[in-house]
ZAKELO-322806 format. One record per residue: z, y negated, x negated of N, C-alpha, C in turn. Coordinates in pm, 1 decimal. Layout:
% ZAKELO-322806
<n.pz Z, n.py Y, n.px X, ca.pz Z, ca.py Y, ca.px X, c.pz Z, c.py Y, c.px X>
...
% end
This chain:
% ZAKELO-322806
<n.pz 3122.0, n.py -428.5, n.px -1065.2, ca.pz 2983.9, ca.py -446.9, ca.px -1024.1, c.pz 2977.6, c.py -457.1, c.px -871.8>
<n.pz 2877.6, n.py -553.3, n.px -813.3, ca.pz 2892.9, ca.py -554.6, ca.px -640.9, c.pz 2734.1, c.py -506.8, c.px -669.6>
<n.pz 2707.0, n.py -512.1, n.px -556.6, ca.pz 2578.1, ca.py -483.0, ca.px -491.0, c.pz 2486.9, c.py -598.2, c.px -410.2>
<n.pz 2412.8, n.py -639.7, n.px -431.9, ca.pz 2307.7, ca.py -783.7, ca.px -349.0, c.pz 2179.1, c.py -733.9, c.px -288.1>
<n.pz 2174.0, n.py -780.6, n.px -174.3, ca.pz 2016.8, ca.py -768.9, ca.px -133.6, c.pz 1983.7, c.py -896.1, c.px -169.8>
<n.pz 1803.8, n.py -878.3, n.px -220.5, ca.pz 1738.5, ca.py -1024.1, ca.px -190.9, c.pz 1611.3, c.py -1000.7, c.px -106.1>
<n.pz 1554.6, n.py -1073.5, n.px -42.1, ca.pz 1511.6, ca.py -1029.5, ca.px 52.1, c.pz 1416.0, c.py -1176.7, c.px 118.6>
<n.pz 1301.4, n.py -1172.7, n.px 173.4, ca.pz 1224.7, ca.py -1281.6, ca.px 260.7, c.pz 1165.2, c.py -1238.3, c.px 385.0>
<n.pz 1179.0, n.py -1326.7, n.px 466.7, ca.pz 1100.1, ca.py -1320.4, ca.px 574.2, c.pz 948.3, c.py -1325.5, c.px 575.8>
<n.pz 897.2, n.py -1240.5, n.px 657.7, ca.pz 744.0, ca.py -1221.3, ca.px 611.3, c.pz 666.7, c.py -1379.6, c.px 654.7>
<n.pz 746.8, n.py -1430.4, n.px 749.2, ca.pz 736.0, ca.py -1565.5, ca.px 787.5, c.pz 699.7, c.py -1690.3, c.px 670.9>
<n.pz 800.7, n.py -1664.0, n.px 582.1, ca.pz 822.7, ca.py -1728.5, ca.px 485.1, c.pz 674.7, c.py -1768.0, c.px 332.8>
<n.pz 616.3, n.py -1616.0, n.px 385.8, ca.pz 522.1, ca.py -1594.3, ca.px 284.0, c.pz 414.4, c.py -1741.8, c.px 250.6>
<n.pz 366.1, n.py -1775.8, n.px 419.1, ca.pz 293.9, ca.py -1846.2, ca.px 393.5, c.pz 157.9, c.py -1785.5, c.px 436.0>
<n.pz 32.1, n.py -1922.9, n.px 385.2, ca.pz -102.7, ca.py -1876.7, ca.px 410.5, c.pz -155.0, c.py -1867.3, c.px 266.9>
<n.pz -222.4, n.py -1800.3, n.px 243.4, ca.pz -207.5, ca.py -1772.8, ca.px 86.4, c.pz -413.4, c.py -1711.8, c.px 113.6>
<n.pz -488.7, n.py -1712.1, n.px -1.9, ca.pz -586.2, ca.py -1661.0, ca.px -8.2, c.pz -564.9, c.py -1532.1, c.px -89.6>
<n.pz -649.1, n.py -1418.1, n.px -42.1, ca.pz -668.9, ca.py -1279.6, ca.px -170.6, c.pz -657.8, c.py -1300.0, c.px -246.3>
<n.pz -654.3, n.py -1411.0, n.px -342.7, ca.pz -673.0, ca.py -1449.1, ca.px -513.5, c.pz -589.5, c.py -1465.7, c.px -516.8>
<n.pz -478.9, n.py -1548.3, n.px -435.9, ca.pz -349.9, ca.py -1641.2, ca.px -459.8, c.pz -262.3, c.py -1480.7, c.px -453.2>
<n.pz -292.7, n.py -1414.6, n.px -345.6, ca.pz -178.3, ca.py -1319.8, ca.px -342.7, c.pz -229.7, c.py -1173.0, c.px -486.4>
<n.pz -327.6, n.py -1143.5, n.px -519.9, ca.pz -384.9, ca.py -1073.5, ca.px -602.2, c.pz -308.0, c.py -1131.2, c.px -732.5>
<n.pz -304.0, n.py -1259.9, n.px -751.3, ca.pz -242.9, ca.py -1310.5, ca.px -892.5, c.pz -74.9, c.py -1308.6, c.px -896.3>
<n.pz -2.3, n.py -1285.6, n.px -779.6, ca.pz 90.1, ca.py -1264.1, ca.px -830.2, c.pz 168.4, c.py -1140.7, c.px -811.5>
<n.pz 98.0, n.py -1025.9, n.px -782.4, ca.pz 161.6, ca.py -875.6, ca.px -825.7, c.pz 181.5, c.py -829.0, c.px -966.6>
<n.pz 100.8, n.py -872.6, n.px -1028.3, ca.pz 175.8, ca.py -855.6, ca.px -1160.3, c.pz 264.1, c.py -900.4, c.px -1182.8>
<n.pz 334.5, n.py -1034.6, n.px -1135.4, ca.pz 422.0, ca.py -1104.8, ca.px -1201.6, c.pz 581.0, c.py -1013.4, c.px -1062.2>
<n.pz 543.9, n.py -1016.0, n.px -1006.2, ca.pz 614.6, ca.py -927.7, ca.px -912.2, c.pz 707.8, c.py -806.3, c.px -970.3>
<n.pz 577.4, n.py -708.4, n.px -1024.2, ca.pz 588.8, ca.py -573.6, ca.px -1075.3, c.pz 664.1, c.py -579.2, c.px -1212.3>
<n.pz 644.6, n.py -705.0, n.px -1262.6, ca.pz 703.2, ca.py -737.8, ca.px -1456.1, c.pz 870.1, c.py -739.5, c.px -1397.5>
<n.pz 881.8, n.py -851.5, n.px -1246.0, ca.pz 1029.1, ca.py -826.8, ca.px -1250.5, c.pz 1079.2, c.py -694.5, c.px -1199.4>
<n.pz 1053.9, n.py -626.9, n.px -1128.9, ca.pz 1123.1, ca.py -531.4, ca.px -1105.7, c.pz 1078.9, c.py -456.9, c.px -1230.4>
<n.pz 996.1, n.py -463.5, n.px -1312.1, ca.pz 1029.9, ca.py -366.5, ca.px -1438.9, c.pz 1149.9, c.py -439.0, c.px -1572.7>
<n.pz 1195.7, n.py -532.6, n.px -1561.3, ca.pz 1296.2, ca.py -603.2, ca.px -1609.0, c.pz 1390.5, c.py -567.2, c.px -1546.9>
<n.pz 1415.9, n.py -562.3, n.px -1424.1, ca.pz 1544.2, ca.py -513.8, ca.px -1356.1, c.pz 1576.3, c.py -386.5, c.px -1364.5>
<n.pz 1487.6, n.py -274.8, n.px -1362.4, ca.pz 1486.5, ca.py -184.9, ca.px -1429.8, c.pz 1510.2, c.py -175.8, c.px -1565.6>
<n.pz 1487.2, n.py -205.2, n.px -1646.7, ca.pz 1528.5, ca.py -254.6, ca.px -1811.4, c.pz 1691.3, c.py -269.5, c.px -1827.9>
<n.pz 1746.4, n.py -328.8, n.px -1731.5, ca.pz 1836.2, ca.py -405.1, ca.px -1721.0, c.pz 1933.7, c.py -338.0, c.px -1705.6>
<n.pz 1889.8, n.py -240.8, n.px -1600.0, ca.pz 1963.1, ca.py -136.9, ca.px -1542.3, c.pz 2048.1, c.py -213.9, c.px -1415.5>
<n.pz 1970.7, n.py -283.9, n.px -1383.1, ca.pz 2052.7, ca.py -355.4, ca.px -1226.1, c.pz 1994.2, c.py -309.2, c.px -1086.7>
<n.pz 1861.8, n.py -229.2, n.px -1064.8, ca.pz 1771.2, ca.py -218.3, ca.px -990.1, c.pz 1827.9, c.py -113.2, c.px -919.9>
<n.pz 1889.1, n.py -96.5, n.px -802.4, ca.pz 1899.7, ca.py -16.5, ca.px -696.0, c.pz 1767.3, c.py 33.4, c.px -616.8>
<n.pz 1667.4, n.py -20.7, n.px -569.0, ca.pz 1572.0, ca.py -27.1, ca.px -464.3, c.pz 1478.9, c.py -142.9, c.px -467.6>
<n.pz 1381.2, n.py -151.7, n.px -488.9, ca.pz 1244.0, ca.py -261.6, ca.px -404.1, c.pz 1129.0, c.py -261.3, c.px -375.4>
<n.pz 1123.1, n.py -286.1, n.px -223.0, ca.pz 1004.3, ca.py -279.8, ca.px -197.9, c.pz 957.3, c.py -404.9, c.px -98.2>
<n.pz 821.3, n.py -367.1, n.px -44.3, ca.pz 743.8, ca.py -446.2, ca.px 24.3, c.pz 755.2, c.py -304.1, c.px 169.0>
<n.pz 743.5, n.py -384.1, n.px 285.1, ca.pz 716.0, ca.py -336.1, ca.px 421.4, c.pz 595.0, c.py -375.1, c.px 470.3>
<n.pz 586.0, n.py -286.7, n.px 582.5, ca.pz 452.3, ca.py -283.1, ca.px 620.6, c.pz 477.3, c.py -446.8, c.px 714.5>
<n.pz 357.7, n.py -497.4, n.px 686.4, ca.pz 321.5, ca.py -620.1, ca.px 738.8, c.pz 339.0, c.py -645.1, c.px 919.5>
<n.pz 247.4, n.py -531.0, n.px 1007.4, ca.pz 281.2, ca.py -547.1, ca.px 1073.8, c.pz 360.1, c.py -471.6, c.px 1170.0>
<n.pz 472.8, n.py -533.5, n.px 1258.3, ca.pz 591.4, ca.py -606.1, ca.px 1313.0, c.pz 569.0, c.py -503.7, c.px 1416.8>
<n.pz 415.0, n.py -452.3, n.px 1498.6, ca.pz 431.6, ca.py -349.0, ca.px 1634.3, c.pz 398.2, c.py -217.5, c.px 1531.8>
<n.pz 436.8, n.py -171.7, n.px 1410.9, ca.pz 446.8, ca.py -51.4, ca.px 1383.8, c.pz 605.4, c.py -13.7, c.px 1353.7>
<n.pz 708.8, n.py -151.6, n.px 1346.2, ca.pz 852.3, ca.py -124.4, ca.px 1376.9, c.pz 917.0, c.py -80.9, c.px 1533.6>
<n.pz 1019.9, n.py 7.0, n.px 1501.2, ca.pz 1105.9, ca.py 1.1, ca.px 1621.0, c.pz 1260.9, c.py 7.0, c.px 1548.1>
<n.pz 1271.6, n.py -37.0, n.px 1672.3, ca.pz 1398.6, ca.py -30.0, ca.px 1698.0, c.pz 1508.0, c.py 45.1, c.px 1771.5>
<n.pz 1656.9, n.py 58.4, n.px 1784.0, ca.pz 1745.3, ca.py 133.8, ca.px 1875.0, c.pz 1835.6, c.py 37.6, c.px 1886.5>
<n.pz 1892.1, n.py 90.7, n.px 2041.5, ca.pz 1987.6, ca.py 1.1, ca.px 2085.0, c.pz 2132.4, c.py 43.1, c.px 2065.0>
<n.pz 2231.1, n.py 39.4, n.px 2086.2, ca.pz 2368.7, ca.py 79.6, ca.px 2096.2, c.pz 2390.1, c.py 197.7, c.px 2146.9>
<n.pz 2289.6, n.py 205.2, n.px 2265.6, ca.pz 2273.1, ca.py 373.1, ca.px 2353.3, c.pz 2186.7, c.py 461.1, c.px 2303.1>
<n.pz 2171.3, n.py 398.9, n.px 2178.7, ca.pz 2044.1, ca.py 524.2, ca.px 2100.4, c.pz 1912.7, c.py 539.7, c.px 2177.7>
<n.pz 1917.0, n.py 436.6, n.px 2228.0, ca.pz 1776.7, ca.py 409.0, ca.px 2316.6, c.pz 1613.1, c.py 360.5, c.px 2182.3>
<n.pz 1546.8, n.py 447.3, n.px 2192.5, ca.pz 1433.9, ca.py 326.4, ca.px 2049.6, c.pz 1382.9, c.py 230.7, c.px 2175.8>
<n.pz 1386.7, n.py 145.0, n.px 2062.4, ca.pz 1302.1, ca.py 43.0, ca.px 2165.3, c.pz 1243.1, c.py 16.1, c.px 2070.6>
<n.pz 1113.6, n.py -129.8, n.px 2067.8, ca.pz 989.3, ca.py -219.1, ca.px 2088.1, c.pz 1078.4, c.py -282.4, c.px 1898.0>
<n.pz 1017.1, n.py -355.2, n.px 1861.7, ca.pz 1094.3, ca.py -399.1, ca.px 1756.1, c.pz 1202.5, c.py -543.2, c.px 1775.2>
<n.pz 1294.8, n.py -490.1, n.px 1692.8, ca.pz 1398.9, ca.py -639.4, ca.px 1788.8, c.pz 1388.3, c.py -743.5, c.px 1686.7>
<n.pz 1337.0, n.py -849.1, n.px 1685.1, ca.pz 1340.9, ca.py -973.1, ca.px 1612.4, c.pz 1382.5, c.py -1112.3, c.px 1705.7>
<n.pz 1503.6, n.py -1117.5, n.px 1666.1, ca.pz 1587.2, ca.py -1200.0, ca.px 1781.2, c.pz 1499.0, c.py -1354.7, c.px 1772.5>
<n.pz 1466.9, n.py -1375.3, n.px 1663.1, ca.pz 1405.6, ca.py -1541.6, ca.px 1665.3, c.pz 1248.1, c.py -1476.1, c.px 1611.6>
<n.pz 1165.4, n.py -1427.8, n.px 1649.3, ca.pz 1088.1, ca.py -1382.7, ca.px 1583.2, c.pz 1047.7, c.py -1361.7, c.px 1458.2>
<n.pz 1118.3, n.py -1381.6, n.px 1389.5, ca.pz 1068.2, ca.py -1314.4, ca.px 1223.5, c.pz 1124.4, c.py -1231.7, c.px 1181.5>
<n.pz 1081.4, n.py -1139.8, n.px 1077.7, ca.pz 1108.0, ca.py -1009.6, ca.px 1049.7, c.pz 1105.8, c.py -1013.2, c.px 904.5>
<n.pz 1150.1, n.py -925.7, n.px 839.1, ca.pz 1166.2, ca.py -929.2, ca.px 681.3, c.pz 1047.0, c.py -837.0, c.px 651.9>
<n.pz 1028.1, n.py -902.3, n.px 535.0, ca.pz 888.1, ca.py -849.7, ca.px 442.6, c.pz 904.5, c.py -769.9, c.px 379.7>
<n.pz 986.3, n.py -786.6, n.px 271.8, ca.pz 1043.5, ca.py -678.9, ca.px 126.8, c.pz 1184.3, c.py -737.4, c.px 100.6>
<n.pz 1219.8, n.py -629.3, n.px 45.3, ca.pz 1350.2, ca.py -658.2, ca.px -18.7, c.pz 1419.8, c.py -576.3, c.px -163.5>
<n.pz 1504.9, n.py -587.6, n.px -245.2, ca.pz 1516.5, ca.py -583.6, ca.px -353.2, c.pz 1660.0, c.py -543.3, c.px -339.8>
<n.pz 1743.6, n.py -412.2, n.px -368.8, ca.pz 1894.8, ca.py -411.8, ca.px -356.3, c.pz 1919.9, c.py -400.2, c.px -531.2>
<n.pz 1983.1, n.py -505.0, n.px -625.5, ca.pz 2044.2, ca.py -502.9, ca.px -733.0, c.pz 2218.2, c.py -461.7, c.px -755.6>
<n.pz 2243.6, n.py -428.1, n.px -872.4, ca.pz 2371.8, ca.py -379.5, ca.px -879.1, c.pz 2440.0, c.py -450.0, c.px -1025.9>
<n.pz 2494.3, n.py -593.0, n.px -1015.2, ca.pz 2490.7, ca.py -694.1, ca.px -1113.5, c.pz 2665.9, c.py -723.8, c.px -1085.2>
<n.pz 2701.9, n.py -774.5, n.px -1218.8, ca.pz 2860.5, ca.py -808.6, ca.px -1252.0, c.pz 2921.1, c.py -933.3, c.px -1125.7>
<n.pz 2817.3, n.py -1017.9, n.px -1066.2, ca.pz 2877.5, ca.py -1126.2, ca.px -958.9, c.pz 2793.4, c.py -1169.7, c.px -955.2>
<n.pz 2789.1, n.py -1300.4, n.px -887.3, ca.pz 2737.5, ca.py -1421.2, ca.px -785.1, c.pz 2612.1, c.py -1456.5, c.px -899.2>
<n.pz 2691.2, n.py -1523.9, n.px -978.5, ca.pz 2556.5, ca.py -1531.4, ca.px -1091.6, c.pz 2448.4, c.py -1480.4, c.px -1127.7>
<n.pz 2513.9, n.py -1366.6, n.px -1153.4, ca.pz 2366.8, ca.py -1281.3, ca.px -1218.2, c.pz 2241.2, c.py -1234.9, c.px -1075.3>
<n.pz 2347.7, n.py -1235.6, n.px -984.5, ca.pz 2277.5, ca.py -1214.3, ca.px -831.9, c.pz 2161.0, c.py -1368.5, c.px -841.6>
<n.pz 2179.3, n.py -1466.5, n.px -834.8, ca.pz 2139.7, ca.py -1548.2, ca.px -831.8, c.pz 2041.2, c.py -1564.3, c.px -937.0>
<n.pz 2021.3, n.py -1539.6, n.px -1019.0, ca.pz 1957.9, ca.py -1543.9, ca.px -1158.9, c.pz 1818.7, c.py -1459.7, c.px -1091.2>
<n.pz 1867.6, n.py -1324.2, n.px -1099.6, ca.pz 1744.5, ca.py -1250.7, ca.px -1030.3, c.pz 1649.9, c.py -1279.1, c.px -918.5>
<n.pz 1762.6, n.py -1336.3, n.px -807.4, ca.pz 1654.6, ca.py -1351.6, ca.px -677.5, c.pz 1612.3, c.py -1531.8, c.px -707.2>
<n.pz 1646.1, n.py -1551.8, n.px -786.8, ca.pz 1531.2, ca.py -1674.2, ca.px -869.4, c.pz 1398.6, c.py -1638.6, c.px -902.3>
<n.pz 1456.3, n.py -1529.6, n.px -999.7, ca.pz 1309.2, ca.py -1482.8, ca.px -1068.2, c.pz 1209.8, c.py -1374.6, c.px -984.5>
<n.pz 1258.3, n.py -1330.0, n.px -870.9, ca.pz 1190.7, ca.py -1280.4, ca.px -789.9, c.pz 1104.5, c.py -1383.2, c.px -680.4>
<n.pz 1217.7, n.py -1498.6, n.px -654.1, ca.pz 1163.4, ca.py -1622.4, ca.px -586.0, c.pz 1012.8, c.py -1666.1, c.px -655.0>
<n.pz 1038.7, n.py -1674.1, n.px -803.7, ca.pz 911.1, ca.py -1753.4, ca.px -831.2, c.pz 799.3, c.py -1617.5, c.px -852.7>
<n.pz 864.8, n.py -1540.0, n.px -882.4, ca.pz 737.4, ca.py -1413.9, ca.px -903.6, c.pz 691.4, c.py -1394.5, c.px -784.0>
<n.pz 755.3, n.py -1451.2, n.px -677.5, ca.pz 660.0, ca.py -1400.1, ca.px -526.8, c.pz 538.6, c.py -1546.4, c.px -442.9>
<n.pz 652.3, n.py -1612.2, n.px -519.4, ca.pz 618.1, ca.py -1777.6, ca.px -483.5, c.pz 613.1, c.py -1786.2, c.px -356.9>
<n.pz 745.8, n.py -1745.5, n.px -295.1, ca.pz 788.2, ca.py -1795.0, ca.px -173.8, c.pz 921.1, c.py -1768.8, c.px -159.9>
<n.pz 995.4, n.py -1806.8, n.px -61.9, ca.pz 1201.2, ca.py -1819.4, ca.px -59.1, c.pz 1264.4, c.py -1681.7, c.px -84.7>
<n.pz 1312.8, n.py -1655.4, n.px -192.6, ca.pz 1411.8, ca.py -1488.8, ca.px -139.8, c.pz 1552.6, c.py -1556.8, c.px -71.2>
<n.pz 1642.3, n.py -1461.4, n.px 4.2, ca.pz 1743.5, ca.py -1528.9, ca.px 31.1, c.pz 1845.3, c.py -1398.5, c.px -49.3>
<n.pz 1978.7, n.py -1387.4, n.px -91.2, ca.pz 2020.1, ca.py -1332.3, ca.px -201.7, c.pz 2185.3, c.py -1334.0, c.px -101.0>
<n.pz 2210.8, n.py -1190.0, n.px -79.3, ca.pz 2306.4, ca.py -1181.3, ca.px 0.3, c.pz 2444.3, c.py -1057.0, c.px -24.0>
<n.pz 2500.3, n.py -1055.5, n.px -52.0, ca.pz 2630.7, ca.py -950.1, ca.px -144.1, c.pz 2677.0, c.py -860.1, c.px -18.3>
<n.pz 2668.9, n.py -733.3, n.px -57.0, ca.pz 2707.8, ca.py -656.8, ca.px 66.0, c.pz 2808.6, c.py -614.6, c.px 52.5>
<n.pz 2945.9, n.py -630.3, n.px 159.6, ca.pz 3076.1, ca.py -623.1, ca.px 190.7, c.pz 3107.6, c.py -464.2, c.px 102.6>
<n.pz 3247.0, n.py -469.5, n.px 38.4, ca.pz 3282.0, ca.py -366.7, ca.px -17.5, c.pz 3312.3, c.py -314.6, c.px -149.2>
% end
């Protein structure tokens, strides 16, 4: 078993109306209760939206301001615990369309 984040930039979301985003938390909440089912679900959530309630630290253990090297910042993310590449992929599909915007789906070293 490896381990995957999937994960979007809050960038990514889009302009969306209350209705548009209201209609798809359910479909959101069905997958992570499938992944749960599944027994693949490590962690997922949503972050706070805005970007000046993050900080950051530097190398010198300094906090600083929030660091977003190209300006965008991640929204939510999802850590699964699935047999390979595939099944990784399968999920941050179905999270893709349950959010209706890009996840990106990334295997963490180890």
């Amino acid at each position: 078993m490896a381990k995957y984040i999937i994960y979007f930039n809050q960038q990514w979301v889009g302009d969306h109306s209350e209705a548009w985003f209201a209609s798809r938390g359910h479909l959101a909440k069905a997958v992570v209760a499938e992944m749960k089912e599944a027994g693949v679900l490590v962690f997922a959530g949503g972050l706070v939206e805005e970007i000046e309630e993050a900080f950051g630290a530097d190398e010198n253990g300094k906090i600083l301001a929030p660091i977003t090297a190209d300006g965008e910042f991640i929204g939510g993310l999802t850590i699964i615990d699935v047999p390979g590449d595939a099944e990784a992929k399968a999920w941050g599909a179905k999270v893709a369309v349950a959010c209706g915007w890009p996840q990106e789906i990334r295997k963490f070293k180890g």
